[in-house]
C-alpha positions in Angstrom: -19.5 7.6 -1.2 -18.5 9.2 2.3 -16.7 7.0 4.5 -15.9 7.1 7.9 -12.7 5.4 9.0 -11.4 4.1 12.0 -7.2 2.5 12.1 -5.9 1.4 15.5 -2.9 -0.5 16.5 -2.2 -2.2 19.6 1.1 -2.6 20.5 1.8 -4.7 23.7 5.4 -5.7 25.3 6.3 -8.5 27.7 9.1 -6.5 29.0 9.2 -2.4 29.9 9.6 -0.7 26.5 12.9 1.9 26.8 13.0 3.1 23.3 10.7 3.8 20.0 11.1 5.6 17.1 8.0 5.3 14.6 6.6 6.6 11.4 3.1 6.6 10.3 2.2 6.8 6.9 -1.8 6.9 7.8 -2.7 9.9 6.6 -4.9 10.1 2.9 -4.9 13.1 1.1 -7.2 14.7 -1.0 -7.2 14.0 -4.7 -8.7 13.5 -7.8 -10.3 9.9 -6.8 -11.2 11.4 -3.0 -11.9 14.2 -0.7 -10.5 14.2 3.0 -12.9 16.1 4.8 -11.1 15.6 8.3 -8.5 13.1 9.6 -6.6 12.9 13.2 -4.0 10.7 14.4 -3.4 9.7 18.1 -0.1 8.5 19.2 1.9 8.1 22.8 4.5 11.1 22.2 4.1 14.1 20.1 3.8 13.6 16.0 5.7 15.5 13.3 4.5 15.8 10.1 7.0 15.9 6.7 6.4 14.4 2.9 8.4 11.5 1.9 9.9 11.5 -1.5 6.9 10.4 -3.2 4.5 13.1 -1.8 3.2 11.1 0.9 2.1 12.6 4.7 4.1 10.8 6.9 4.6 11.4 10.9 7.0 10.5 12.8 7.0 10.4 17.2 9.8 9.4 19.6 9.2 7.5 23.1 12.3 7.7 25.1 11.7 5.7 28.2 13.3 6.4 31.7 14.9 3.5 33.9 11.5 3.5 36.7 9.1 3.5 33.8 7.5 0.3 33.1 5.2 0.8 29.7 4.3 -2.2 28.2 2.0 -1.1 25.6 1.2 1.6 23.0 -1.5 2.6 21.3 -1.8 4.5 17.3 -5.4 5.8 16.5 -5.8 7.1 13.3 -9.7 8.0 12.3 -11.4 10.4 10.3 -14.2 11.2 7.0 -13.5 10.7 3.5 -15.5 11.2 0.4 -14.9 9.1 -2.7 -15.3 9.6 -6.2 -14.2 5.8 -8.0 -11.5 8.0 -10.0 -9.1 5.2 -11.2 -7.1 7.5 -13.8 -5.1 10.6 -13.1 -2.2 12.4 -13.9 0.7 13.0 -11.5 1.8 16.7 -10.8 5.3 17.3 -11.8 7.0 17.5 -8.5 6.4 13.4 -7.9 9.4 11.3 -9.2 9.2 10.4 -12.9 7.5 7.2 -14.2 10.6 5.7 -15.1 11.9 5.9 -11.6 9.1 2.8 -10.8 10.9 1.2 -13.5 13.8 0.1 -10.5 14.0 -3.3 -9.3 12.9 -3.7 -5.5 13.3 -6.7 -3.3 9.6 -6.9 -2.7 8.5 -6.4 -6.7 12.0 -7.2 -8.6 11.6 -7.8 -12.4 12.4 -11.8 -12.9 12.3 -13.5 -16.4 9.4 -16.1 -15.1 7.4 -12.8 -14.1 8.3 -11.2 -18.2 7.2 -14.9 -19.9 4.0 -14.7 -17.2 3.2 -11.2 -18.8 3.3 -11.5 -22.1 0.5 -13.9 -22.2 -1.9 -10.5 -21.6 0.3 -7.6 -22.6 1.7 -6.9 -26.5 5.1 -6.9 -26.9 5.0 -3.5 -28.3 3.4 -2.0 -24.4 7.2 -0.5 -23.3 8.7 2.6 -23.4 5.9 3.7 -20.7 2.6 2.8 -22.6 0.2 0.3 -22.3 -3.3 -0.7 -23.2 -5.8 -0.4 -20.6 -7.8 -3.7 -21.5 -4.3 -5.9 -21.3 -3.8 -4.5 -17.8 -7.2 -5.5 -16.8 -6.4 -9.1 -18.2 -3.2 -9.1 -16.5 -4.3 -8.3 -13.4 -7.4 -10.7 -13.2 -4.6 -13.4 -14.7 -2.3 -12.5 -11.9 -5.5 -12.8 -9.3 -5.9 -16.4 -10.7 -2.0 -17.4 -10.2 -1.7 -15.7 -6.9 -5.2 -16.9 -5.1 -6.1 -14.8 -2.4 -5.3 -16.5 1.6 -5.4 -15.2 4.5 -1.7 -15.8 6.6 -0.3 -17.2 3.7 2.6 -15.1 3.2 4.2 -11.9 5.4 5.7 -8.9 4.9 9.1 -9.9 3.7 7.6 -11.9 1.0 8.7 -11.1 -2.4 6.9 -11.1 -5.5 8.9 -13.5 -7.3 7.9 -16.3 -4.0 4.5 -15.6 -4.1 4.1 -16.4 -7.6 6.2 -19.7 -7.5 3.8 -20.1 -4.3 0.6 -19.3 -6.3 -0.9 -17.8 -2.7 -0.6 -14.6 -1.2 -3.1 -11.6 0.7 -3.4 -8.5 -1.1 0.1 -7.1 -0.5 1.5 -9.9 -2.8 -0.9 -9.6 -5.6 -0.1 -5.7 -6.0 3.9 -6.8 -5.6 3.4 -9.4 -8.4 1.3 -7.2 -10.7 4.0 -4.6 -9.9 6.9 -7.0 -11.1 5.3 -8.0 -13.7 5.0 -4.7 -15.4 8.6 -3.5 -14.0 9.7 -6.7 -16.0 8.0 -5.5 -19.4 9.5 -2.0 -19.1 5.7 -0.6 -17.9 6.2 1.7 -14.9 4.1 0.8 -11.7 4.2 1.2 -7.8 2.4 -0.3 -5.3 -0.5 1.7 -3.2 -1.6 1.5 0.1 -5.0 1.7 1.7 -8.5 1.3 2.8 -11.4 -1.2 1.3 -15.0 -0.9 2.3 -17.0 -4.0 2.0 -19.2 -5.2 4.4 -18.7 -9.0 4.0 -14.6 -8.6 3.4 -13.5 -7.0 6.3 -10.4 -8.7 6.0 -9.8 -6.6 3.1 -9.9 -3.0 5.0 -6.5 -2.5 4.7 -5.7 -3.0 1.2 -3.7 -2.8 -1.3 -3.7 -2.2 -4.9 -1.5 -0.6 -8.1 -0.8 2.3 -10.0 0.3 1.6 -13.6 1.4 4.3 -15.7 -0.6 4.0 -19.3 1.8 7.3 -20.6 5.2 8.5 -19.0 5.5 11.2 -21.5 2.0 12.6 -19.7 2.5 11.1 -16.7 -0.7 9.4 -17.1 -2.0 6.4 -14.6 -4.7 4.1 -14.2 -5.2 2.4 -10.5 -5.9 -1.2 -10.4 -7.1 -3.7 -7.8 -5.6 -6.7 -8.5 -7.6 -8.4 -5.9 -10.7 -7.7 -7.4 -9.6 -7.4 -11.1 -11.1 -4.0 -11.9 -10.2 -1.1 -11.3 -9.9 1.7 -7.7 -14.2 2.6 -7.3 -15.7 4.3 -4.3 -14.8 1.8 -2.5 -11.2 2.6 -2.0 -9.5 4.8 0.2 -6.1 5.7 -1.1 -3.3 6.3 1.5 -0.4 6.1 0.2 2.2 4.9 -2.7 5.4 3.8 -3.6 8.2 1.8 -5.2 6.5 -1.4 -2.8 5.2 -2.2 0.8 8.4 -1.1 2.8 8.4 2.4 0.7 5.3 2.9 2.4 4.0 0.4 5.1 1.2 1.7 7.7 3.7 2.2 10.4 7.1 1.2 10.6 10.1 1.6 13.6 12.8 0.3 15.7 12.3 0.1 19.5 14.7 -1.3 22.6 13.7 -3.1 25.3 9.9 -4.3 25.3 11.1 -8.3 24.9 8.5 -9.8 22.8 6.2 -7.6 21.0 2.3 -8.2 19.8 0.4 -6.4 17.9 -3.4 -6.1 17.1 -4.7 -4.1 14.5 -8.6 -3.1 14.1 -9.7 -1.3 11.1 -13.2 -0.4 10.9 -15.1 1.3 7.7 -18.6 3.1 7.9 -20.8 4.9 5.2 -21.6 8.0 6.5 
């Protein structure tokens, strides 16, 4: 399926803005689940481009304001065509950290004992060491759907896994970070994913979020899994980037000075070509 996506982000400031250092990770790349047939990115000051530890396109831009200036908004357009394929399993190329390294605890997706007794209702006790069975994960991840039901502006960013469990509510975000704990606390390497969703009647769901588990570490073998949906990545999704959880790769994160209070508006809109 080709998809034509459109990201922008509104950024407005009830006071001049003097200072803004932001990084973008909005750029997809071509893989074995999709084909990036052009992308742009649009910010207020001049973008560089690096990859972050875990292979990920990220930019970076710099507003430095002077003492007459009075900007009270900025503005971050990302946009371009993408062709999907529904590719939910893949091997990693050897220059990404190992599997084990998504073993580590993180704030957002720490292993917890309630999260372990949780998992072993779906997954055998003998899926460690960096295996697993592709049919438990499937189970897990539709039981996690039912324990974490999907709410809009139930939870935020600083969530963590372990709360929106005890919660039993969450947005997509907290479903990957719980399916993500869970597995860290069974010894199964996974990492959360960020990205796009295409479906007509959910456009709440455009920017998603869903998980890689690894089924082999040996072969660095992983299967991608929307917990939101319970099924696995299809040509639906847009993958933009991965990591150990949300704040290892969040659309766009920064500091600024000055501004006073900041809102933001996002608008995401997604297109078959």
């Amino acid at each position: 399926m080709k998809l034509h996506v459109r990201h922008t982000t509104d950024y407005r400031y009830t006071e001049p803005l003097r200072y803004a250092l932001q990084t973008l990770w909005l750029t997809p790349q071509s893989g074995p689940a999709q084909t990036v047939y052009f992308w742009s990115l649009g910010a207020p000051e001049k973008l560089f481009s690096q990859l972050d530890a875990f292979g990920n396109p990220i930019h970076s831009y710099t507003f430095v304001g002077r003492a007459t200036d009075n900007v009270r908004w900025s503005l971050v357009n990302a946009a371009g065509e993408v062709e999907t394929f529904g590719m939910a399993e893949f091997t990693d190329v050897g220059t990404l950290p190992h599997p084990d390294f998504f073993l580590r605890a993180t704030h957002l997706a720490a292993p917890h004992p309630l999260l372990a007794e949780f998992g072993r209702r779906f997954i055998a006790p003998g899926a460690t060491g960096g295996r697993a069975e592709l049919s438990e994960l499937l189970a897990l991840s539709q039981g996690v759907a039912g324990a974490v039901s999907y709410q809009k502006n139930s939870t935020n960013v600083t969530t963590t896994a372990l709360q929106a469990f005890e919660a039993g509510a969450g947005v997509c975000q907290d479903q990957a970070h719980v399916m993500v704990a869970i597995c860290r606390s069974l010894g199964i390497p996974a990492r959360y994913v960020s990205g796009y969703f295409y479906a007509a009647n959910e456009p709440d769901l455009a920017s998603h979020a869903w998980v890689d588990v690894c089924l082999d570490a040996a072969t660095r073998r992983w299967i991608s899994i929307d917990v939101t949906h319970g099924c696995l990545i299809d040509e639906r999704h847009v993958r933009l980037a991965m990591g150990t959880d949300y704040d290892a790769c969040p659309p766009i994160k920064g500091v600024r000075q000055g501004g006073g209070v900041e809102s933001m508006t996002v608008d995401i809109t997604i297109e078959p070509v």
